[in-house]
Biopython code that builds the backbone (N, CA, C, O; Angstrom):
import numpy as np
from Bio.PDB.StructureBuilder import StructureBuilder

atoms = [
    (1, "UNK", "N", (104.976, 72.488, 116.542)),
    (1, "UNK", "CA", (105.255, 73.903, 116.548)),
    (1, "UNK", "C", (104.040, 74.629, 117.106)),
    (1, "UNK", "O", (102.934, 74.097, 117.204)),
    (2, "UNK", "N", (104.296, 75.791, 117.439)),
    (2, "UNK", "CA", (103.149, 76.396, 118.614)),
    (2, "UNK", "C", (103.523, 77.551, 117.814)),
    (2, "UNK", "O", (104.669, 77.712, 117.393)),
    (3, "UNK", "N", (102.415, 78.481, 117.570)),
    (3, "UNK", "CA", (102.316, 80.136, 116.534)),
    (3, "UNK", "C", (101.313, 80.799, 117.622)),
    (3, "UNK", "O", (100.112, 80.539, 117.689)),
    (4, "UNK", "N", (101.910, 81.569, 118.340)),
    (4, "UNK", "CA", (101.121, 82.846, 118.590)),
    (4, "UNK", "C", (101.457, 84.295, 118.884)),
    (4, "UNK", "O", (102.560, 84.560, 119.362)),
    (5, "UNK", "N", (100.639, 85.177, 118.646)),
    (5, "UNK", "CA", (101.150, 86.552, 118.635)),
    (5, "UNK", "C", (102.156, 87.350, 120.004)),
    (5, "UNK", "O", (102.079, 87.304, 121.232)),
    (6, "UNK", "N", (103.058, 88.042, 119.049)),
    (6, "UNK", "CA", (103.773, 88.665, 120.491)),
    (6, "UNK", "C", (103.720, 90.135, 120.608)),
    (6, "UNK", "O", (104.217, 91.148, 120.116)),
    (7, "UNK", "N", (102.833, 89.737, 121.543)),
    (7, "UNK", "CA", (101.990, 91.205, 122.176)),
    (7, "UNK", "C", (102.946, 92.648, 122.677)),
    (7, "UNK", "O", (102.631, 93.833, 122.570)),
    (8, "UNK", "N", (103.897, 92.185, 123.110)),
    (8, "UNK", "CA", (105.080, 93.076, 122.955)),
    (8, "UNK", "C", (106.105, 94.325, 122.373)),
    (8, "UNK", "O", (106.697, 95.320, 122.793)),
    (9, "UNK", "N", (105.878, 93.524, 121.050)),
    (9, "UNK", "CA", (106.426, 94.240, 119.833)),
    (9, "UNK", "C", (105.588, 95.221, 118.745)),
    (9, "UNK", "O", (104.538, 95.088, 118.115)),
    (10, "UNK", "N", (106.285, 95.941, 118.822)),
    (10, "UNK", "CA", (105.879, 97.191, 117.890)),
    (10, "UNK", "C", (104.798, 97.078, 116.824)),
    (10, "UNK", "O", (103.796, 97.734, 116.543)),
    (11, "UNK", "N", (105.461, 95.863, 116.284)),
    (11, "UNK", "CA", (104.882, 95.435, 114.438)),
    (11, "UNK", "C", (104.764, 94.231, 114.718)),
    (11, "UNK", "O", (105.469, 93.518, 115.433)),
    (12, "UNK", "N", (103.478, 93.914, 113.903)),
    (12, "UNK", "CA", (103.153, 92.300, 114.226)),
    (12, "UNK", "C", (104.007, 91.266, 114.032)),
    (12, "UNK", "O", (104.487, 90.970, 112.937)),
    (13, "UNK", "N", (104.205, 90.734, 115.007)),
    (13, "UNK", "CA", (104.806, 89.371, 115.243)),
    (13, "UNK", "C", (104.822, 88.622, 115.819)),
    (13, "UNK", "O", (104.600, 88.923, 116.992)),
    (14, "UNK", "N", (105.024, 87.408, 115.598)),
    (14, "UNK", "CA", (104.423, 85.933, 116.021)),
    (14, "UNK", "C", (105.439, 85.505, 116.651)),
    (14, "UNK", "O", (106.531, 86.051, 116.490)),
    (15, "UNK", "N", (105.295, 84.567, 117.394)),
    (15, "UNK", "CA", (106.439, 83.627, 118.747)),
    (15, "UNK", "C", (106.071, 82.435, 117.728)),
    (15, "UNK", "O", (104.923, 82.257, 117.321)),
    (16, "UNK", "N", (107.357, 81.504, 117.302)),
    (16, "UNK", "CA", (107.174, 80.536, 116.864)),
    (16, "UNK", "C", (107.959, 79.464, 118.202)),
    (16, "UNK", "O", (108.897, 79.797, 118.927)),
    (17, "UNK", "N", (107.365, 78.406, 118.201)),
    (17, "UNK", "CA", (108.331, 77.475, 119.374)),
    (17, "UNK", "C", (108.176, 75.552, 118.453)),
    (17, "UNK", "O", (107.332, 74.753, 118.046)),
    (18, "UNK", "N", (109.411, 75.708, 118.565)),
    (18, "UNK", "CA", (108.849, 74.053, 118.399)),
    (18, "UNK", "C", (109.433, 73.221, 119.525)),
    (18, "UNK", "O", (110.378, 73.538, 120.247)),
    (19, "UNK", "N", (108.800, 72.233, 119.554)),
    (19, "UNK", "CA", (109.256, 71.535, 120.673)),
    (19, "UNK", "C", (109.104, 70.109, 121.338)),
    (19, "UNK", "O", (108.115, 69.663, 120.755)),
    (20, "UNK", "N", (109.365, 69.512, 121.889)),
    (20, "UNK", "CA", (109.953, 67.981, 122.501)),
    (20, "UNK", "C", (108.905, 67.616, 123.507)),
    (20, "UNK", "O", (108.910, 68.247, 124.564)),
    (21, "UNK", "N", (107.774, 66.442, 123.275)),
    (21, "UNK", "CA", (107.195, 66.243, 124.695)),
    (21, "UNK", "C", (107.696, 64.776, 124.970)),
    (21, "UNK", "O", (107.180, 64.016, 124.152)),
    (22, "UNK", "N", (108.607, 64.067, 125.931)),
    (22, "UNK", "CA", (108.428, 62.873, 126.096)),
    (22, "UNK", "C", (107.221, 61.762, 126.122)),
    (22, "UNK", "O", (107.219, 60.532, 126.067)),
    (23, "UNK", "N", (106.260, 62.695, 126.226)),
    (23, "UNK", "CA", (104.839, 61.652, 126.644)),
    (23, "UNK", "C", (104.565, 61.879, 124.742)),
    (23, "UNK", "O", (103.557, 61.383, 124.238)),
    (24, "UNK", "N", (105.270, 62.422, 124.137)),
    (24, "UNK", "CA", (104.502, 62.523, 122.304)),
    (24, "UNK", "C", (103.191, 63.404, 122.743)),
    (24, "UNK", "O", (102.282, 62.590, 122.904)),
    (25, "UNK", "N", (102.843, 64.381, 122.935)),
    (25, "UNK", "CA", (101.738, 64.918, 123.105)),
    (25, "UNK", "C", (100.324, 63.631, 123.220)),
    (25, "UNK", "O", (99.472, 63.886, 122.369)),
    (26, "UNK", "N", (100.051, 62.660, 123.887)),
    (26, "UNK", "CA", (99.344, 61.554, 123.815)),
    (26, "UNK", "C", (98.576, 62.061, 124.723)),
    (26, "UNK", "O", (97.508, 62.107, 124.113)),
    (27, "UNK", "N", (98.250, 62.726, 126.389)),
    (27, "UNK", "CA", (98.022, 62.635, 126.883)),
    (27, "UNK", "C", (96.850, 64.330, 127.473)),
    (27, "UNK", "O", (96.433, 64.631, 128.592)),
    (28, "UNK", "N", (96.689, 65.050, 126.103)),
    (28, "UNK", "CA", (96.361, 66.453, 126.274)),
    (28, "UNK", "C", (97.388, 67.403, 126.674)),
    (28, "UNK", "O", (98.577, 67.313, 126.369)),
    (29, "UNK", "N", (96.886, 68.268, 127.336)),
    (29, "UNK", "CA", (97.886, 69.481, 127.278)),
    (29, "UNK", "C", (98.717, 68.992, 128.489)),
    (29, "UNK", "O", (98.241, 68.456, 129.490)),
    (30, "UNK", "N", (100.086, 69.264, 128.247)),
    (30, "UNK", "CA", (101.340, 68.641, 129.110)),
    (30, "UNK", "C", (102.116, 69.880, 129.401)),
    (30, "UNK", "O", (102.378, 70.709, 128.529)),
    (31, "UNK", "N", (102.567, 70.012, 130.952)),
    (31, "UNK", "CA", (103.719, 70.574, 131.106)),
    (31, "UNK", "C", (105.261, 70.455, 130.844)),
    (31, "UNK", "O", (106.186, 71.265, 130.908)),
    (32, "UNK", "N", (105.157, 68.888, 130.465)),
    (32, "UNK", "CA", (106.490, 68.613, 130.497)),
    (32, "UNK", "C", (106.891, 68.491, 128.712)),
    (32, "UNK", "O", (107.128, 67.484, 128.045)),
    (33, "UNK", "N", (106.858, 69.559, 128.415)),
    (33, "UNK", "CA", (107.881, 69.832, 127.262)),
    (33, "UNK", "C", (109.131, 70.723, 127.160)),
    (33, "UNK", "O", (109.173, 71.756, 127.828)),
    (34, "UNK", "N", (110.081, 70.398, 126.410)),
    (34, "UNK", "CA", (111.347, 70.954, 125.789)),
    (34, "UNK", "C", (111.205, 71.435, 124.597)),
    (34, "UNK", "O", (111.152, 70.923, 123.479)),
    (35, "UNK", "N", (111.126, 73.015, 125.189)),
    (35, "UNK", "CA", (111.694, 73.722, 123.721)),
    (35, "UNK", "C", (112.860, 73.991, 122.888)),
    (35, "UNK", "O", (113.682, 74.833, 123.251)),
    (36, "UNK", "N", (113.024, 73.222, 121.595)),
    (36, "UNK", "CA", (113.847, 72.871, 121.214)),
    (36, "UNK", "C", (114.042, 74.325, 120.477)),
    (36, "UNK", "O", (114.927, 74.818, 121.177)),
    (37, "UNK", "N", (113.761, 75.194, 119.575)),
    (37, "UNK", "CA", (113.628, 76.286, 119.183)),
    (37, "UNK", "C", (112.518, 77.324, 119.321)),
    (37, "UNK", "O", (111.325, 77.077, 119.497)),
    (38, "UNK", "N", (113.143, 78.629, 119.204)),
    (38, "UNK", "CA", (112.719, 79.622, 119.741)),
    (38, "UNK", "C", (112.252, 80.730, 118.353)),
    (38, "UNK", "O", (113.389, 80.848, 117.897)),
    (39, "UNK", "N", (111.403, 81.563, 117.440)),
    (39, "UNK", "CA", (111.625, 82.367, 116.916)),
    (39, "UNK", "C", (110.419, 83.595, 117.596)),
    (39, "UNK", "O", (109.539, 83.447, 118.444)),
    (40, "UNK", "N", (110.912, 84.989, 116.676)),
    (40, "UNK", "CA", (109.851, 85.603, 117.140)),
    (40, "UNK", "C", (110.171, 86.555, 115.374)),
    (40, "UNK", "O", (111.098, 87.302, 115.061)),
    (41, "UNK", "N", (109.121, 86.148, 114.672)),
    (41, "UNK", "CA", (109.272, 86.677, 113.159)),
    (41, "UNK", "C", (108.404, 87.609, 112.691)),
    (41, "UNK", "O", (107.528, 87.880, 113.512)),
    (42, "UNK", "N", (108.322, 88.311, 111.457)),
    (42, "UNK", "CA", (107.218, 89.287, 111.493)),
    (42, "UNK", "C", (105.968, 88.055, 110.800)),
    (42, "UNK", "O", (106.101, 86.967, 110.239)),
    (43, "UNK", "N", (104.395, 89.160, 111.310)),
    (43, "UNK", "CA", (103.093, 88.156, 111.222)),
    (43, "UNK", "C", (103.350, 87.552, 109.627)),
    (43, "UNK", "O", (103.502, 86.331, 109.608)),
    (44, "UNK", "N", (103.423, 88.260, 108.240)),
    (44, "UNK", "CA", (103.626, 87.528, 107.168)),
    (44, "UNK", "C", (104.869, 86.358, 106.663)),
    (44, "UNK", "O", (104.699, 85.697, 105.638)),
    (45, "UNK", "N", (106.065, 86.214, 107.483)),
    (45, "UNK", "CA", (106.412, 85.708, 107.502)),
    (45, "UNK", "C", (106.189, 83.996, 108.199)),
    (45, "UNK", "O", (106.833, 82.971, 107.974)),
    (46, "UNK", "N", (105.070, 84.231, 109.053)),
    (46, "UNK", "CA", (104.939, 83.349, 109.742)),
    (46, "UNK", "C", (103.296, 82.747, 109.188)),
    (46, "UNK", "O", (102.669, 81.706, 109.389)),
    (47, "UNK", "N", (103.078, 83.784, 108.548)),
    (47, "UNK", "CA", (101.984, 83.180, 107.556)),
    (47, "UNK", "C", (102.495, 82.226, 106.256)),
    (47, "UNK", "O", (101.854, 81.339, 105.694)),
    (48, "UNK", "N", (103.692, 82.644, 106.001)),
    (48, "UNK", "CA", (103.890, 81.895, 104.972)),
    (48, "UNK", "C", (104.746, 80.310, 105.148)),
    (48, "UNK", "O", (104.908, 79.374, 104.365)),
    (49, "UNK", "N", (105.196, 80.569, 106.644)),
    (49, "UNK", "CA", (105.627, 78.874, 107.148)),
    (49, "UNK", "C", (104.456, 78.527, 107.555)),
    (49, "UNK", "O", (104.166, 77.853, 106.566)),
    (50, "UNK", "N", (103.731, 78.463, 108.087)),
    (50, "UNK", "CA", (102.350, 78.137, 108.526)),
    (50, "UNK", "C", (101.704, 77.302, 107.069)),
    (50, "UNK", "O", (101.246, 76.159, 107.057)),
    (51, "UNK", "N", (101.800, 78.047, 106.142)),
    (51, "UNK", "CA", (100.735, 77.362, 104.760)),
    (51, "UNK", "C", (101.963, 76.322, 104.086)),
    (51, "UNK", "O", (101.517, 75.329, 103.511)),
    (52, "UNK", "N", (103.064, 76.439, 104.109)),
    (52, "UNK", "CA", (104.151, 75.500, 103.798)),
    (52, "UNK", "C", (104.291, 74.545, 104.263)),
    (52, "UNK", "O", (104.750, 73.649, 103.554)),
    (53, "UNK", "N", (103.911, 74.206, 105.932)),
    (53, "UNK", "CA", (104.028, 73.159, 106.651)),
    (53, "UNK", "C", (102.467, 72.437, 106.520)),
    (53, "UNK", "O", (102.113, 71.258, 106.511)),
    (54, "UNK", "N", (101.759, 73.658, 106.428)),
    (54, "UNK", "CA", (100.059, 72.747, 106.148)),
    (54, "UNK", "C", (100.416, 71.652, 104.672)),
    (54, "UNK", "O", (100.116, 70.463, 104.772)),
    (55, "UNK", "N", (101.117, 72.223, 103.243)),
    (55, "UNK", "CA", (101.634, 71.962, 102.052)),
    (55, "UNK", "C", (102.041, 70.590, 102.506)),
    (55, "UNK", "O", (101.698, 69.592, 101.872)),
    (56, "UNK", "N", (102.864, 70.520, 103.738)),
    (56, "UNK", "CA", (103.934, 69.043, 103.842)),
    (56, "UNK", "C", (102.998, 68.125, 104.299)),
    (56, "UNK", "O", (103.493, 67.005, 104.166)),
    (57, "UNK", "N", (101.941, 68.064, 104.749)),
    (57, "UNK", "CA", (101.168, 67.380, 105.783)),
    (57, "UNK", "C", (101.304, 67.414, 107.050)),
    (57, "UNK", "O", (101.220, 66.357, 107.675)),
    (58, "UNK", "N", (101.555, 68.677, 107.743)),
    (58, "UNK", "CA", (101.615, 69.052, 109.058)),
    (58, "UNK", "C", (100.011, 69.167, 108.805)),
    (58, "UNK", "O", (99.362, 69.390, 107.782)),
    (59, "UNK", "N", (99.452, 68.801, 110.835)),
    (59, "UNK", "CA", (97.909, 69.200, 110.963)),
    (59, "UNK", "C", (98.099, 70.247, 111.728)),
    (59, "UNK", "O", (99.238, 70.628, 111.999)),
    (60, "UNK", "N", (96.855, 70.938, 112.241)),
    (60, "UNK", "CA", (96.534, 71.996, 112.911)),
    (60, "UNK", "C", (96.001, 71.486, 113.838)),
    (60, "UNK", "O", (94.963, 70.895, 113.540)),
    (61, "UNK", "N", (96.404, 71.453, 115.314)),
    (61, "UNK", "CA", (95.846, 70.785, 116.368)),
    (61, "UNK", "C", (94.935, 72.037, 117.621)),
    (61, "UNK", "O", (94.508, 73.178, 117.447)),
    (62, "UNK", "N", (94.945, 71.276, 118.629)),
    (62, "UNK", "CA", (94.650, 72.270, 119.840)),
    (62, "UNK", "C", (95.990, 73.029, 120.587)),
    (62, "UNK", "O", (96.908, 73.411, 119.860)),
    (63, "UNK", "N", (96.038, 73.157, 121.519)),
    (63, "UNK", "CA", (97.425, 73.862, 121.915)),
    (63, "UNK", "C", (97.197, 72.587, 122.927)),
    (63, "UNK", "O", (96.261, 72.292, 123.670)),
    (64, "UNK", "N", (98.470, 71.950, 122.634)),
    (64, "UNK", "CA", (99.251, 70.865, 123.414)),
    (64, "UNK", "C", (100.583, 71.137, 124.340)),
    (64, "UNK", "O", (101.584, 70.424, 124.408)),
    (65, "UNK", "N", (100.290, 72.498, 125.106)),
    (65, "UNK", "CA", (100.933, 72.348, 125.906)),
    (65, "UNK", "C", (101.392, 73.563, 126.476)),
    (65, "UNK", "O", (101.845, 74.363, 125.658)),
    (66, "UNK", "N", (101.392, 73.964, 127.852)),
    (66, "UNK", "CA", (100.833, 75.034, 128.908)),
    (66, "UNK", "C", (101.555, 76.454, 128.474)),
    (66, "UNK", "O", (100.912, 77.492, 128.632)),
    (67, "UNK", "N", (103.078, 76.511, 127.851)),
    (67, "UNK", "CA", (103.691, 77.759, 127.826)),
    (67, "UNK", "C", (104.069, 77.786, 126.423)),
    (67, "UNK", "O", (104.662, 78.760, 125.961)),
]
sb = StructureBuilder()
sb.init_structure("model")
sb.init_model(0)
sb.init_chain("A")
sb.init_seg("    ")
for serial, (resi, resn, name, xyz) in enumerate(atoms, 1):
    if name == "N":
        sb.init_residue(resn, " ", resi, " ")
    sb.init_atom(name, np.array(xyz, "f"), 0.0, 1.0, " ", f" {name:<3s}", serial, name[0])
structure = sb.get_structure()
């Protein structure tokens, strides 16, 4: 999943994306991914999936991948 702000909107909110790389992100930042879902939620809401998925054993990586 990829979290960053969307500069766009009125009231803070975040672009959530998750998404598909055939190479498994192995190889650094890749163009060739599929976004499988799309959100765009308000910033506390996306604070609170953010600390839920840290909860499951999701890590916090670099940005793996160009868009």
């Amino acid at each position: 999943m990829r979290f960053y702000q969307n500069p766009h909107h009125p009231f803070p909110h975040v672009y959530i994306h998750r998404a598909f790389c055939k190479n498994l992100f192995l190889h650094g930042i890749t163009p060739d991914v599929v976004i499988i879902e799309s959100k765009n939620i308000p910033r506390p809401d996306a604070i609170t999936l953010w600390v839920e998925l840290l909860n499951e054993g999701w890590k916090k990586s670099k940005p793996l991948w160009l868009y």
